[in-house]
mmJSON file of the N, C-alpha and C atoms, coordinates in Angstrom:
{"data_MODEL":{"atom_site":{
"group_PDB":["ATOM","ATOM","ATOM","ATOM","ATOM","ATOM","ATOM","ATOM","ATOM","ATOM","ATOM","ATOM","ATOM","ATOM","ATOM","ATOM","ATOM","ATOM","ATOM","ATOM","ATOM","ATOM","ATOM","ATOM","ATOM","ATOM","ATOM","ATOM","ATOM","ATOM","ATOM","ATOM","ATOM","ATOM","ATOM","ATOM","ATOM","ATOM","ATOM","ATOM","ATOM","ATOM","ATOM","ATOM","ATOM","ATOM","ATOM","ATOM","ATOM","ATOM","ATOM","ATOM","ATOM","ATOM","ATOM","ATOM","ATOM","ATOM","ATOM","ATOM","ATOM","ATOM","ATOM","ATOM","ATOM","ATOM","ATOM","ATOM","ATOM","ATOM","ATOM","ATOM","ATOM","ATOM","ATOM","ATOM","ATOM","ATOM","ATOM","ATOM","ATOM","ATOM","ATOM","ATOM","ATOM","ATOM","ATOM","ATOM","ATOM","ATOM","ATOM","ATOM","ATOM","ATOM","ATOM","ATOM","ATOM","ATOM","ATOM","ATOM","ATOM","ATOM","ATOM","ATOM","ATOM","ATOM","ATOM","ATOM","ATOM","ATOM","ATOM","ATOM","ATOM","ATOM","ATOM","ATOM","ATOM","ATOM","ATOM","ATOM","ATOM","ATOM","ATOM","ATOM","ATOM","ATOM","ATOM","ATOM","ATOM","ATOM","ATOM","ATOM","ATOM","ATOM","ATOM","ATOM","ATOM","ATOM","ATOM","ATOM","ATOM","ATOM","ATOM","ATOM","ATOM","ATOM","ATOM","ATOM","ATOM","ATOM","ATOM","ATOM","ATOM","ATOM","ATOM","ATOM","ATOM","ATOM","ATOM","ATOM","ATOM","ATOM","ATOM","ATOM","ATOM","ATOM","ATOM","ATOM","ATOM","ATOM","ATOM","ATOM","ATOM","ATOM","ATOM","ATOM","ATOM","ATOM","ATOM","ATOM","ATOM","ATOM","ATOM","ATOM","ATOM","ATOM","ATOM","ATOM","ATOM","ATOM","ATOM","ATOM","ATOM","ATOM","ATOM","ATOM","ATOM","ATOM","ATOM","ATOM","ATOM","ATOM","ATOM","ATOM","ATOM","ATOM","ATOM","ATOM","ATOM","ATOM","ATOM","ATOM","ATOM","ATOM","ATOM","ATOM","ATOM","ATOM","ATOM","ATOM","ATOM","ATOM","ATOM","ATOM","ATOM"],
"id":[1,2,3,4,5,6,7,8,9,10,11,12,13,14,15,16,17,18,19,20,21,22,23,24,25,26,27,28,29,30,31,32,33,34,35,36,37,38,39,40,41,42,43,44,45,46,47,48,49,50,51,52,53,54,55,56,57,58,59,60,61,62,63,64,65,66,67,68,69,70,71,72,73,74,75,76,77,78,79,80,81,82,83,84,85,86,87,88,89,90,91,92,93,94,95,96,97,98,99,100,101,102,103,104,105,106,107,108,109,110,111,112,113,114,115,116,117,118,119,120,121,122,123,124,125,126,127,128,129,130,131,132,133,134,135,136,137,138,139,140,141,142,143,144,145,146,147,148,149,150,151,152,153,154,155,156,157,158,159,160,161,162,163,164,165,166,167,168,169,170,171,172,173,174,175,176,177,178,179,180,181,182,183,184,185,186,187,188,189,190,191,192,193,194,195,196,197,198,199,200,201,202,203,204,205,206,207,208,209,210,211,212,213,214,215,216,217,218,219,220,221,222,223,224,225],
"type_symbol":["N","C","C","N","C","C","N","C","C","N","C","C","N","C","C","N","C","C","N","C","C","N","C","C","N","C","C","N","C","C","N","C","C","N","C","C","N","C","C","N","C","C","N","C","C","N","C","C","N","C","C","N","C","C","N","C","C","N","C","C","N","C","C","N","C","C","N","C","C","N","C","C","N","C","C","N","C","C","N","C","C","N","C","C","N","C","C","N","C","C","N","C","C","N","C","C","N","C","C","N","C","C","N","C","C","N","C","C","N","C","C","N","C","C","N","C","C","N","C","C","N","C","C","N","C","C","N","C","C","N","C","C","N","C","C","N","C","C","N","C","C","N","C","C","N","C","C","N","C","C","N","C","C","N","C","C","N","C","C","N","C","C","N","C","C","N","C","C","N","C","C","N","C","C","N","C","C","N","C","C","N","C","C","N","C","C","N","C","C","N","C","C","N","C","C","N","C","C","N","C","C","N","C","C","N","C","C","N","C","C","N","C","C","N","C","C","N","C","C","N","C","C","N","C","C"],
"label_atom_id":["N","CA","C","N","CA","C","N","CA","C","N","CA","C","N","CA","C","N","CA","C","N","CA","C","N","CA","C","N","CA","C","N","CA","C","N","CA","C","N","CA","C","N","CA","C","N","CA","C","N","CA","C","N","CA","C","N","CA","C","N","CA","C","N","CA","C","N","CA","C","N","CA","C","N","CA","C","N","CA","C","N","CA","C","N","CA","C","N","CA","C","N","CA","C","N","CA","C","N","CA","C","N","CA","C","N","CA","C","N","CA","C","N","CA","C","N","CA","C","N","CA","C","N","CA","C","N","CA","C","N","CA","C","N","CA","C","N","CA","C","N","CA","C","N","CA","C","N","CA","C","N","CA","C","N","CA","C","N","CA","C","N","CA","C","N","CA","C","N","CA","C","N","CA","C","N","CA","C","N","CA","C","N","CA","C","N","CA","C","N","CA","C","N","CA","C","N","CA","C","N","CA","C","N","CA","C","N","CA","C","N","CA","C","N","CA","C","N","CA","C","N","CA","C","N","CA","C","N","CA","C","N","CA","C","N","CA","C","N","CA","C","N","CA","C","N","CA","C","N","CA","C","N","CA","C","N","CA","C","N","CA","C"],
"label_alt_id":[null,null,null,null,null,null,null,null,null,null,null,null,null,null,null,null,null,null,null,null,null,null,null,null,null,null,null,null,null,null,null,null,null,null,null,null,null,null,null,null,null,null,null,null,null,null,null,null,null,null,null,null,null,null,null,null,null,null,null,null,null,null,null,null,null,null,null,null,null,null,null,null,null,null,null,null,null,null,null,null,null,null,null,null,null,null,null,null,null,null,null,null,null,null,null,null,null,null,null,null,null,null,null,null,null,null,null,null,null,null,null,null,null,null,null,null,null,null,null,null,null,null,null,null,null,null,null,null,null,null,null,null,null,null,null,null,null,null,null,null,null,null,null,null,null,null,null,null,null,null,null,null,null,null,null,null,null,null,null,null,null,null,null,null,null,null,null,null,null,null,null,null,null,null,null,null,null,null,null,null,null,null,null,null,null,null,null,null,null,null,null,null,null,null,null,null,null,null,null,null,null,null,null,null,null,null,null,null,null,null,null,null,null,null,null,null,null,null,null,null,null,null,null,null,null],
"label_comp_id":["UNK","UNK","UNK","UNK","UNK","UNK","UNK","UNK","UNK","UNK","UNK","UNK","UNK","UNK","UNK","UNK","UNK","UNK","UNK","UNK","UNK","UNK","UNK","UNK","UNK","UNK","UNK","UNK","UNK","UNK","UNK","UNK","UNK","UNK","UNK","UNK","UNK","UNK","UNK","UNK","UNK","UNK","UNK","UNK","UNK","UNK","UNK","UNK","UNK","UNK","UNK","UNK","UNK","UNK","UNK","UNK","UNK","UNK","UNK","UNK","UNK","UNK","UNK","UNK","UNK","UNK","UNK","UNK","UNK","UNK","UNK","UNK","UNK","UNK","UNK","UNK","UNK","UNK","UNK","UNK","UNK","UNK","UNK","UNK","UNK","UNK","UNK","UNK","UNK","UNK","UNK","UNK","UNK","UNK","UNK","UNK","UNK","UNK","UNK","UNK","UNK","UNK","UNK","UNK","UNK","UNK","UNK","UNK","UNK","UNK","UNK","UNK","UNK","UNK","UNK","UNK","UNK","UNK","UNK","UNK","UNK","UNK","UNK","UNK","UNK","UNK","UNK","UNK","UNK","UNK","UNK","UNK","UNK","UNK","UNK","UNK","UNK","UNK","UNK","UNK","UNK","UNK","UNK","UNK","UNK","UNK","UNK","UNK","UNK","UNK","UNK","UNK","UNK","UNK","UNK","UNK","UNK","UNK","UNK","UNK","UNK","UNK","UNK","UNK","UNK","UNK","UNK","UNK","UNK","UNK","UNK","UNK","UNK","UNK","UNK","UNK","UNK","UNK","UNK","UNK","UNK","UNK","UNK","UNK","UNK","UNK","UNK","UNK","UNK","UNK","UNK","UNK","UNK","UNK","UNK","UNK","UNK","UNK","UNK","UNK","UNK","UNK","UNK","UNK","UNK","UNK","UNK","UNK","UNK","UNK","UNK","UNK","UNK","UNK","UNK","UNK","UNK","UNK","UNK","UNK","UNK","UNK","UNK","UNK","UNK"],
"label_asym_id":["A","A","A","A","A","A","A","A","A","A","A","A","A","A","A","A","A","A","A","A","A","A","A","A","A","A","A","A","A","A","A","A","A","A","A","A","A","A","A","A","A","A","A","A","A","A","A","A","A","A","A","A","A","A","A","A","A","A","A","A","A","A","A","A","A","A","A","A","A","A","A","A","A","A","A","A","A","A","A","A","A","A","A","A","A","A","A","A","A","A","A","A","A","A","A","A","A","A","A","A","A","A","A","A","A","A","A","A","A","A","A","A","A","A","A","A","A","A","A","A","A","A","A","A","A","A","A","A","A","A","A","A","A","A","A","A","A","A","A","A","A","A","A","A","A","A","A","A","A","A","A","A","A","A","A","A","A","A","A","A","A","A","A","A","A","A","A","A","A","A","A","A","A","A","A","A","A","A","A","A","A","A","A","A","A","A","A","A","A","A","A","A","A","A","A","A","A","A","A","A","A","A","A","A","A","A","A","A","A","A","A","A","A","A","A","A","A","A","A","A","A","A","A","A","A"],
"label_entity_id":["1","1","1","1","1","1","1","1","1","1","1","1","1","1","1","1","1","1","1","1","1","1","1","1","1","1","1","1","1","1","1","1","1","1","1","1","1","1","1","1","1","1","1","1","1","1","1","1","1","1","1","1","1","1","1","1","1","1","1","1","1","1","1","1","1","1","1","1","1","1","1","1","1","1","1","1","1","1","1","1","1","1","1","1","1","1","1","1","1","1","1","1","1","1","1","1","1","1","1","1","1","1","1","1","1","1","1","1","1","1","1","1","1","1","1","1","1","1","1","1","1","1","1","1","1","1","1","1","1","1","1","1","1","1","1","1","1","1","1","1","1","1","1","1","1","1","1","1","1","1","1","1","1","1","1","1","1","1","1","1","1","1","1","1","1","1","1","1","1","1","1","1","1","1","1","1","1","1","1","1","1","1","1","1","1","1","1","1","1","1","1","1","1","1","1","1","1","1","1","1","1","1","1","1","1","1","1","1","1","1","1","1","1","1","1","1","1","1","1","1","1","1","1","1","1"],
"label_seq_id":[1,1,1,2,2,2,3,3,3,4,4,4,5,5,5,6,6,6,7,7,7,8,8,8,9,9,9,10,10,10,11,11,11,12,12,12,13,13,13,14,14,14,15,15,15,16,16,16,17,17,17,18,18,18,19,19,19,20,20,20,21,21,21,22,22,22,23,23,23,24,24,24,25,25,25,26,26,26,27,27,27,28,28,28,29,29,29,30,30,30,31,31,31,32,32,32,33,33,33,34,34,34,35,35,35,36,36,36,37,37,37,38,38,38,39,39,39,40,40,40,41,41,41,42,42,42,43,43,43,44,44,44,45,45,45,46,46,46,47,47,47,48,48,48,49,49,49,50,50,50,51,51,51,52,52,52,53,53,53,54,54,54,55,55,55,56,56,56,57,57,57,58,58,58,59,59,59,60,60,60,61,61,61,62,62,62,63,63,63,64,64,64,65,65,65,66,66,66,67,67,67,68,68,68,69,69,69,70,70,70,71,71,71,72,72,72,73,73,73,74,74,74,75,75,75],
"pdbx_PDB_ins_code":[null,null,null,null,null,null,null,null,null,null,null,null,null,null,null,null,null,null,null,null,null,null,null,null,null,null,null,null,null,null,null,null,null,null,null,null,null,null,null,null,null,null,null,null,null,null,null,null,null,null,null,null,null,null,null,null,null,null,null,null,null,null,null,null,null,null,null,null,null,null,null,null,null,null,null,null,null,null,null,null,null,null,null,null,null,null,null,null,null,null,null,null,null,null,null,null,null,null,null,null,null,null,null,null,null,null,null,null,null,null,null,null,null,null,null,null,null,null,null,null,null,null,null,null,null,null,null,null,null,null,null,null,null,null,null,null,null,null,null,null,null,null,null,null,null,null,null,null,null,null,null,null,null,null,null,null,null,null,null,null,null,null,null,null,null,null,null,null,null,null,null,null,null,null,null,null,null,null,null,null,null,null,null,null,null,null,null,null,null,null,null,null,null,null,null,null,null,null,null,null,null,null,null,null,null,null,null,null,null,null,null,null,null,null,null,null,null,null,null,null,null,null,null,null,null],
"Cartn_x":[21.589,21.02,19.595,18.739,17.436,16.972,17.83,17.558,17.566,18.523,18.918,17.54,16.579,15.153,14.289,13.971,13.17,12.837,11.786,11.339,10.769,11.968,11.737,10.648,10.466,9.443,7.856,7.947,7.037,6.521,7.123,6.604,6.342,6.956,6.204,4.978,4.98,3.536,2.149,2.668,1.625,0.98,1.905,1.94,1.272,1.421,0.769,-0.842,-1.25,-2.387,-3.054,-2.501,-3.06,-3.72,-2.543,-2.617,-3.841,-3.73,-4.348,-6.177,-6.594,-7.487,-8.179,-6.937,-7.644,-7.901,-7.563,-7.469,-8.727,-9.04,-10.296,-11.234,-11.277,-12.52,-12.623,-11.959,-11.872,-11.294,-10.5,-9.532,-8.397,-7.705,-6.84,-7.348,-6.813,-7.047,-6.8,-5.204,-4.583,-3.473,-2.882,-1.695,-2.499,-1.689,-2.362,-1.42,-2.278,-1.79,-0.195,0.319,1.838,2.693,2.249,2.728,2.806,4.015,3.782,2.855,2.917,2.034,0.999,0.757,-1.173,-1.858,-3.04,-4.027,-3.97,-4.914,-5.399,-6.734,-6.628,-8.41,-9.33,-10.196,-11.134,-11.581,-10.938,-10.752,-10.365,-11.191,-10.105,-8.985,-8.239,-6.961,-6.019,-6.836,-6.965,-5.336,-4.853,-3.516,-3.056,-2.134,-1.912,-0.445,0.134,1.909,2.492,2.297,3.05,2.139,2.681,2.329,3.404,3.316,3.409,5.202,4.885,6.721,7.902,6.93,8.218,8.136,8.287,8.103,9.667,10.121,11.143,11.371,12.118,12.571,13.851,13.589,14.783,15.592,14.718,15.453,14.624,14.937,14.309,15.211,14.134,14.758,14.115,15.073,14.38,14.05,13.733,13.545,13.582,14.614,14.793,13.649,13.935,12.687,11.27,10.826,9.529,9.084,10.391,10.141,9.354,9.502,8.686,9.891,9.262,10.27,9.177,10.094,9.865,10.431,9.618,10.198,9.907,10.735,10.719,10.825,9.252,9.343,9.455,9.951,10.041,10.243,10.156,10.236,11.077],
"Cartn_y":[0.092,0.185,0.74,0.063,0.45,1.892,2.523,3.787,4.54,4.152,5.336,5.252,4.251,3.884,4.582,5.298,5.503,7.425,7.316,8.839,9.761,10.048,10.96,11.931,12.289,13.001,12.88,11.644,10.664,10.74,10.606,10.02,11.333,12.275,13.92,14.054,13.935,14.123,13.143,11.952,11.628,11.599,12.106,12.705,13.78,14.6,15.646,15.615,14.311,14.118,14.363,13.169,12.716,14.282,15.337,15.808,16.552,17.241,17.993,17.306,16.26,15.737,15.582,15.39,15.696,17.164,17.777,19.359,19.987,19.528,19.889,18.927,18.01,17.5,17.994,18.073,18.793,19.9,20.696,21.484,21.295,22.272,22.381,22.168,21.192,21.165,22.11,22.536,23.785,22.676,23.344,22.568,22.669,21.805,21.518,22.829,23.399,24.378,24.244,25.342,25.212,24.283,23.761,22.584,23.199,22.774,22.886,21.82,20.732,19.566,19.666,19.087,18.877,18.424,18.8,17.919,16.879,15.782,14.77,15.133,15.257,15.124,14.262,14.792,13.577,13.139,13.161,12.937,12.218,11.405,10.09,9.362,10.168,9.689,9.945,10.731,10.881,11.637,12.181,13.241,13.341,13.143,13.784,14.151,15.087,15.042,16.143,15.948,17.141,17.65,18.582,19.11,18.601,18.673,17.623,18.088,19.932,20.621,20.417,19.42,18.696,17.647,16.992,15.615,15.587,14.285,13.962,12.988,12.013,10.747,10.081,9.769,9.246,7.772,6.741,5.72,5.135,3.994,3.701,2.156,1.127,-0.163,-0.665,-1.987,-2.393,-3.783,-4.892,-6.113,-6.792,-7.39,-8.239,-8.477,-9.887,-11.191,-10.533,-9.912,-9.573,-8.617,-7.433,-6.043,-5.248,-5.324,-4.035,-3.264,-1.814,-1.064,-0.447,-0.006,0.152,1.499,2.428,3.787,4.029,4.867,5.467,6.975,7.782,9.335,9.512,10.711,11.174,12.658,13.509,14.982,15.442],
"Cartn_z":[-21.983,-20.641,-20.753,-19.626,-20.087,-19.704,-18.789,-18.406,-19.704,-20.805,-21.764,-22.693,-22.581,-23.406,-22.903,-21.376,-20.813,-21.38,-21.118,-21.529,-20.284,-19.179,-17.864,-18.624,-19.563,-19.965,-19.463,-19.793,-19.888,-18.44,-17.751,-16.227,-15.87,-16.157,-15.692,-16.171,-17.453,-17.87,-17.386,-16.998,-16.278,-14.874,-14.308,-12.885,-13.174,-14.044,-14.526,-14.742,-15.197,-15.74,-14.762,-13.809,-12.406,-11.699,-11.728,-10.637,-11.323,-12.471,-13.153,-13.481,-13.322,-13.072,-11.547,-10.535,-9.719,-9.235,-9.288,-9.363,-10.073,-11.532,-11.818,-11.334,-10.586,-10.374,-8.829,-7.918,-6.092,-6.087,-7.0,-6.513,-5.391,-5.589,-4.145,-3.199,-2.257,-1.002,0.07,-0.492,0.472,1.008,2.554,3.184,4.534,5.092,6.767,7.684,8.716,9.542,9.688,9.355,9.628,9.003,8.136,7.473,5.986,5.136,3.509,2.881,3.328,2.852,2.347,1.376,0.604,1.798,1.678,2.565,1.349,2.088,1.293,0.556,-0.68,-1.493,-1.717,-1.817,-2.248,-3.668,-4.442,-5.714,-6.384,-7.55,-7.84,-6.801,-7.133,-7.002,-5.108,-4.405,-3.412,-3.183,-3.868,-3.533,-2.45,-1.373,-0.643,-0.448,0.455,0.87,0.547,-1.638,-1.589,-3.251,-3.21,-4.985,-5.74,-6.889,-8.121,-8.383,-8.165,-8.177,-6.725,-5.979,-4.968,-5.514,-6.403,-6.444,-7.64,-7.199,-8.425,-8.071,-8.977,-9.436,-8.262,-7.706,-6.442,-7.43,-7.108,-8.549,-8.979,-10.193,-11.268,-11.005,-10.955,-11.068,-11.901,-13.132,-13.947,-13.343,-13.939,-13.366,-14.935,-15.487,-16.756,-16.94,-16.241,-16.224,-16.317,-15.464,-16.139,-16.767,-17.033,-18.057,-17.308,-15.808,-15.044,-14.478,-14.675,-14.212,-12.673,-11.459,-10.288,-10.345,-9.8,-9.67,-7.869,-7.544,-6.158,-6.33,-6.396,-6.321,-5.052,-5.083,-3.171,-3.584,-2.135,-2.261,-1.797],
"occupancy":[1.0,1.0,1.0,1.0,1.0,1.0,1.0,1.0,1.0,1.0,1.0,1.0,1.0,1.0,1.0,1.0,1.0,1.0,1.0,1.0,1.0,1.0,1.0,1.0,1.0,1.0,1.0,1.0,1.0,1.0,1.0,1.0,1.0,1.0,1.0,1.0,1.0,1.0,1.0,1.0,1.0,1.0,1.0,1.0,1.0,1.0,1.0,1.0,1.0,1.0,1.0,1.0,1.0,1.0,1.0,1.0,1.0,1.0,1.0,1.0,1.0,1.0,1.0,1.0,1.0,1.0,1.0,1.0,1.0,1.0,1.0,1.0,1.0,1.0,1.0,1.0,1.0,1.0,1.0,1.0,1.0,1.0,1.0,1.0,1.0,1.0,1.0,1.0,1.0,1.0,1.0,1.0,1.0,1.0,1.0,1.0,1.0,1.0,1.0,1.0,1.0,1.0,1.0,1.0,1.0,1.0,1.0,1.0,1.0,1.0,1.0,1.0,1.0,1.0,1.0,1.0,1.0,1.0,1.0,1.0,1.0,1.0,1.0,1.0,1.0,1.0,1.0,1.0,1.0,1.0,1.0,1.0,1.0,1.0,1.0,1.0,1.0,1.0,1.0,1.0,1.0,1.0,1.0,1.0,1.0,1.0,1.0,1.0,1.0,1.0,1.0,1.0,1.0,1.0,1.0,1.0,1.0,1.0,1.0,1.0,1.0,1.0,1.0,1.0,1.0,1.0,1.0,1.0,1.0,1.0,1.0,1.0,1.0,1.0,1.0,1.0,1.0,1.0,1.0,1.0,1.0,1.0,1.0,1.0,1.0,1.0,1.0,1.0,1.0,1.0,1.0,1.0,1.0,1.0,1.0,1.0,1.0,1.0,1.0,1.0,1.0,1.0,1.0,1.0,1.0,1.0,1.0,1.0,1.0,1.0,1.0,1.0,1.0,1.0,1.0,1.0,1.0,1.0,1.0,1.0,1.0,1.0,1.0,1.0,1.0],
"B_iso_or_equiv":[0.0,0.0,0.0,0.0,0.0,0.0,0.0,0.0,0.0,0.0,0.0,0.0,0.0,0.0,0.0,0.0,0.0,0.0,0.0,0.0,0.0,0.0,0.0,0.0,0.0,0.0,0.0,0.0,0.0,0.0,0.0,0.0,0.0,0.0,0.0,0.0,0.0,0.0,0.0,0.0,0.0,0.0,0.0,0.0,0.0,0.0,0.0,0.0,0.0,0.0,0.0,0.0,0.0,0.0,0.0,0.0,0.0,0.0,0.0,0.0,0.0,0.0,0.0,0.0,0.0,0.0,0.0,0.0,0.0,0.0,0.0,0.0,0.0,0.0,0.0,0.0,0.0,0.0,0.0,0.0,0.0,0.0,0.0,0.0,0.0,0.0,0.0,0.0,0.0,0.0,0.0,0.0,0.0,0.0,0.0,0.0,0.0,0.0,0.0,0.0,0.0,0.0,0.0,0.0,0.0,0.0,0.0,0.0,0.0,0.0,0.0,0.0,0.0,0.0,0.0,0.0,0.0,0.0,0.0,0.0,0.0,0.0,0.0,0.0,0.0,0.0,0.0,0.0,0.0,0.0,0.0,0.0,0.0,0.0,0.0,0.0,0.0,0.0,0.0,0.0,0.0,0.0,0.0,0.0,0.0,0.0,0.0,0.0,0.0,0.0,0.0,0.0,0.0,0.0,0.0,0.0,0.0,0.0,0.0,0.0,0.0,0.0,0.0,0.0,0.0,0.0,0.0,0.0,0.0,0.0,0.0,0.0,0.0,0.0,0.0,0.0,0.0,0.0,0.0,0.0,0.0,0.0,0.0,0.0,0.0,0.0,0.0,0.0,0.0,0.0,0.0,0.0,0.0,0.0,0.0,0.0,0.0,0.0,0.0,0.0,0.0,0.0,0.0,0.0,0.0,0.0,0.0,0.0,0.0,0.0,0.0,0.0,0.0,0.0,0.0,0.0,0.0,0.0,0.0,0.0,0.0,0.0,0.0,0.0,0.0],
"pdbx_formal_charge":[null,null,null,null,null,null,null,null,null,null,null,null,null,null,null,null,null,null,null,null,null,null,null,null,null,null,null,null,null,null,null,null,null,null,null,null,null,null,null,null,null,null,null,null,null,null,null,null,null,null,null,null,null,null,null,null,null,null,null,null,null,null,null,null,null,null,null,null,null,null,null,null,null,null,null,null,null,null,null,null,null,null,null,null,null,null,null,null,null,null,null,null,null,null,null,null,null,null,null,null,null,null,null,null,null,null,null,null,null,null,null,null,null,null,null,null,null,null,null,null,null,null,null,null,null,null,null,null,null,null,null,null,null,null,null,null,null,null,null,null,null,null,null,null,null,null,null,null,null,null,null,null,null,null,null,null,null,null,null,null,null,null,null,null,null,null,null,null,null,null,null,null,null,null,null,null,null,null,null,null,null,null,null,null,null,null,null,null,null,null,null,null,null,null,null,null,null,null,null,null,null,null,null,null,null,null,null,null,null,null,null,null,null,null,null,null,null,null,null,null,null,null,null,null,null],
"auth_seq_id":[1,1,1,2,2,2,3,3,3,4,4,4,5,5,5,6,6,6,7,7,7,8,8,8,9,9,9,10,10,10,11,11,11,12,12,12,13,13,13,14,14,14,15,15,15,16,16,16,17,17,17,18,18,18,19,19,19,20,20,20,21,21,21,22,22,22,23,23,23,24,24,24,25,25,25,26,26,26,27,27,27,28,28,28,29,29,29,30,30,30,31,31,31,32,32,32,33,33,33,34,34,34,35,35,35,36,36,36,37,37,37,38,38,38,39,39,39,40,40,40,41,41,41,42,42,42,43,43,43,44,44,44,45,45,45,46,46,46,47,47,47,48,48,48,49,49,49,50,50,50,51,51,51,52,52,52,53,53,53,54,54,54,55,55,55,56,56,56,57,57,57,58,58,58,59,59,59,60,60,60,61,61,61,62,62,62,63,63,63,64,64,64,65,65,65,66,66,66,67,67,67,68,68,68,69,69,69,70,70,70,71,71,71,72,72,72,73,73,73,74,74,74,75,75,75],
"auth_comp_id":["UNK","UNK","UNK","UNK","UNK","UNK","UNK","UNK","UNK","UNK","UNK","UNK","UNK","UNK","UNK","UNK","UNK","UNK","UNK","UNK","UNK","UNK","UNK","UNK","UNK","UNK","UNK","UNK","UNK","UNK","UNK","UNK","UNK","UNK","UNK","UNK","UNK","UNK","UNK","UNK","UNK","UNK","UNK","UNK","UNK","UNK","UNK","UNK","UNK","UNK","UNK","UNK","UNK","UNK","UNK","UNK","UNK","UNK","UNK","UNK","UNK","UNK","UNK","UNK","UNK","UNK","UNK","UNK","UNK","UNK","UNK","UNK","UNK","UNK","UNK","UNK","UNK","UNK","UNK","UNK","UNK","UNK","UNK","UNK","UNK","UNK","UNK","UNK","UNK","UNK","UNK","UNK","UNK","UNK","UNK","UNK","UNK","UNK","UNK","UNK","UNK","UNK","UNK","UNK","UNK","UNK","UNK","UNK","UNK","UNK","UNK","UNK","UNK","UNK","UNK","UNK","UNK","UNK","UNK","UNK","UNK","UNK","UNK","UNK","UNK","UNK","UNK","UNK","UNK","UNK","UNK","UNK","UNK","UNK","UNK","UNK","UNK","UNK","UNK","UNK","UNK","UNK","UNK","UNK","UNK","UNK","UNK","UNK","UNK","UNK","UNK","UNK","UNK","UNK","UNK","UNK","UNK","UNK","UNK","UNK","UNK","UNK","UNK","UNK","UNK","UNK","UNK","UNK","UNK","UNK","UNK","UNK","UNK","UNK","UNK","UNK","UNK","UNK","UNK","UNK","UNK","UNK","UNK","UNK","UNK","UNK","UNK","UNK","UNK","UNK","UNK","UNK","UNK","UNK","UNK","UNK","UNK","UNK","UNK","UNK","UNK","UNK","UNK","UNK","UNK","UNK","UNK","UNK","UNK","UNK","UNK","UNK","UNK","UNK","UNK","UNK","UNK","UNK","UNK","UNK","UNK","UNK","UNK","UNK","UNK"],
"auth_asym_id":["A","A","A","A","A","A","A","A","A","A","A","A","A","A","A","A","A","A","A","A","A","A","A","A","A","A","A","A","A","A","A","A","A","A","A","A","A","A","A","A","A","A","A","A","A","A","A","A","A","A","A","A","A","A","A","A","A","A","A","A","A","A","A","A","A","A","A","A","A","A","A","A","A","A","A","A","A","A","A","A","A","A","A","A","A","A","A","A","A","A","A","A","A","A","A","A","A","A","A","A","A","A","A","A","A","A","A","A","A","A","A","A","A","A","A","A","A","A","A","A","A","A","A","A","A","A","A","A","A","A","A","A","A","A","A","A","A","A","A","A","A","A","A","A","A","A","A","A","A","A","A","A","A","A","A","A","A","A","A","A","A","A","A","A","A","A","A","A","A","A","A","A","A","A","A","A","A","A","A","A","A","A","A","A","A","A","A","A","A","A","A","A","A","A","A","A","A","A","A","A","A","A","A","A","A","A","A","A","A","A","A","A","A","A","A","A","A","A","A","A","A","A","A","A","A"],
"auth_atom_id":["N","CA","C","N","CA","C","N","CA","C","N","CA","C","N","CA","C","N","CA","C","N","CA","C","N","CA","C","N","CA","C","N","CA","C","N","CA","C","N","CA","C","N","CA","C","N","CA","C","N","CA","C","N","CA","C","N","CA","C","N","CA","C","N","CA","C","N","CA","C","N","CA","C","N","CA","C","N","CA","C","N","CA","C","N","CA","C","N","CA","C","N","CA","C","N","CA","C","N","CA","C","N","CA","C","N","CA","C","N","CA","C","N","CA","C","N","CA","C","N","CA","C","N","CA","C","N","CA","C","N","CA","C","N","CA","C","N","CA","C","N","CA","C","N","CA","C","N","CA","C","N","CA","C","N","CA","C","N","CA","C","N","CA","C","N","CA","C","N","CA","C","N","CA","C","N","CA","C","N","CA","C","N","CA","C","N","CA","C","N","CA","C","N","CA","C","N","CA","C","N","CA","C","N","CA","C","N","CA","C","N","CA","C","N","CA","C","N","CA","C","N","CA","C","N","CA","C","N","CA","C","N","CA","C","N","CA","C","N","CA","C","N","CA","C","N","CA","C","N","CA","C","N","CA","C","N","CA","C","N","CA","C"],
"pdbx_PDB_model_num":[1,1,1,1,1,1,1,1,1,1,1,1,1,1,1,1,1,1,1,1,1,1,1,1,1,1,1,1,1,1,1,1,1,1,1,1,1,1,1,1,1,1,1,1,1,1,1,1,1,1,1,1,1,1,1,1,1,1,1,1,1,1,1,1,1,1,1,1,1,1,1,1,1,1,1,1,1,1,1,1,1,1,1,1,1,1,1,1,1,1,1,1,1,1,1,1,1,1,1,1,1,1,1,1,1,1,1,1,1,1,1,1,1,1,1,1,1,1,1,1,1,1,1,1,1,1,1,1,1,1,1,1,1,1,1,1,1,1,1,1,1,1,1,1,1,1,1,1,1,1,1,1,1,1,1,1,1,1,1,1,1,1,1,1,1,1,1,1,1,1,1,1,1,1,1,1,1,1,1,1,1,1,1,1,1,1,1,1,1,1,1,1,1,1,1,1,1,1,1,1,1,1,1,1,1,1,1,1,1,1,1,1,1,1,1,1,1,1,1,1,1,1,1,1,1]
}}}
């Protein structure tokens, strides 16, 4: 099964990259009034919702035929 190939490692650390790049290039945004939420940045990658330690793996679909795998993070 292709799940048992996959390296959950893997996908942390690049979420990691992400966040950690945008972070040194804008910093923290902070959260919106009364809200836990990220603001949105202006950075590369434009962050917004949540920080990187709400985030986890909801599911993982493979697709044979074309060898793409589909992930769904959520918080």
């Amino acid at each position: 099964m292709i799940l048992n190939k996959i390296k959950f490692r893997y996908i942390y650390e690049g979420y990691k990259e992400i966040y950690d790049k945008e972070n040194a290039e804008v910093g923290d945004p902070g959260t919106y009034e009364r809200l836990y939420n990220r603001k949105k940045s202006n950075g590369p990658y434009g962050i917004w919702g949540h920080y990187l330690e709400e985030l986890y793996i909801e599911s993982i679909r493979y697709n044979q035929e074309t060898k793409i795998i589909h992930m769904f993070i959520g918080s």
